[in-house]
C-alpha positions in Angstrom: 108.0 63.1 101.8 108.7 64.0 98.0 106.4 67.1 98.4 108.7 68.2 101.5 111.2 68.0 99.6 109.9 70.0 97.1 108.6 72.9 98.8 111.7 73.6 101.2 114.1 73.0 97.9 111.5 75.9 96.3 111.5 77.6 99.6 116.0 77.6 99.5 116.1 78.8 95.6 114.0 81.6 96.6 115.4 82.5 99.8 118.1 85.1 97.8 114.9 86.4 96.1 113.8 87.3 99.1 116.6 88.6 100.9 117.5 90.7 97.7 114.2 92.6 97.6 114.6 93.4 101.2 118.3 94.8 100.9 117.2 96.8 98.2 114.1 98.3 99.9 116.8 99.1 102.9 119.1 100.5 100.4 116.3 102.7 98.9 114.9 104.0 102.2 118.0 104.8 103.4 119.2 106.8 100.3 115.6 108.5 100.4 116.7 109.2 104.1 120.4 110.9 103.0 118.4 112.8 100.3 115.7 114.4 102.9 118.4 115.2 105.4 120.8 117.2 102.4 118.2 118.9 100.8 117.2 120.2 105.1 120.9 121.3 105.1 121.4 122.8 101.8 117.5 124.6 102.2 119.1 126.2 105.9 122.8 127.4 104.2 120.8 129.1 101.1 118.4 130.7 104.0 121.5 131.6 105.8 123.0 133.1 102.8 119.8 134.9 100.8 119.5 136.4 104.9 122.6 137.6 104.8 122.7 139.3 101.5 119.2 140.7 102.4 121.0 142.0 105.5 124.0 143.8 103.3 121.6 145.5 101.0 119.8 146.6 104.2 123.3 148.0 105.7 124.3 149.5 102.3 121.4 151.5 102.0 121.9 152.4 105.6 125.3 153.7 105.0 124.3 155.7 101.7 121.6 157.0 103.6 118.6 155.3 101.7 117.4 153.6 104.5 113.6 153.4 104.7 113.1 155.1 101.1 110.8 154.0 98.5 114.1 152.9 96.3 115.4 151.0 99.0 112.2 149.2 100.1 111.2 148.5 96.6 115.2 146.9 96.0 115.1 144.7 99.5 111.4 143.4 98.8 112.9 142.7 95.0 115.6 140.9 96.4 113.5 139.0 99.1 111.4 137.4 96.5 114.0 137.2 93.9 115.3 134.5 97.0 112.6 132.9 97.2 111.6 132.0 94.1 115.2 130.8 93.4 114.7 128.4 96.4 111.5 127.3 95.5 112.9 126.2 92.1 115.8 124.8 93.8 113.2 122.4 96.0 111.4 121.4 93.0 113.9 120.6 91.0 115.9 118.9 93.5 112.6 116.5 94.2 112.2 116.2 90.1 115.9 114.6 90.2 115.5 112.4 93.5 112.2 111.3 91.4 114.3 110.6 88.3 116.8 108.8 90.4 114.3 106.1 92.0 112.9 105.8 89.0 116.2 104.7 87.3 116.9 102.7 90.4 113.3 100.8 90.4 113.6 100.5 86.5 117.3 98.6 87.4 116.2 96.5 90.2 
């Protein structure tokens, strides 16, 4: 009877324990969830913009009459990789800070 006792009093004072891990789990999960869903939307508004832009150059060069030159190839393919290294930077640094962040948060937990 006295080791009943024992283990559901053990079994009660660690219930919290328990219930505390799994919150925080949820909590993380569902942050890590927020965080994959921003960076999709920010990645598809910086695609939008960068196409756009590539899109003005294009139409400017048009209008000067440059379009199709050396110049104006050479200035779009410039651009068109200036783009997308800035957004690959942008992803890695983005996942460098969510990694920070759990980190902090594991480290508090």
């Amino acid at each position: 009877m006295k080791k009943t006792i024992l283990a559901l009093s053990a079994l009660l004072l660690a219930s919290p324990v328990f219930a505390a891990t799994t919150a925080t789990q949820a909590t993380d999960d569902t942050v890590a969830q927020a965080n994959k869903g921003a960076d999709t939307a920010k990645e598809k508004l910086h695609h939008a913009q960068d196409k756009g832009a590539e899109l003005k150059l294009k139409s400017k060069h048009a209008a000067e009459g440059k379009a199709g030159t050396t110049g104006s190839k050479m200035t779009e393919g410039t651009q068109k990789a200036w783009h997308s290294t800035k957004q690959g930077t942008e992803k890695t640094w983005d996942k460098t800070k969510q990694g920070a962040e759990d980190l902090k948060n594991k480290a508090t937990n």
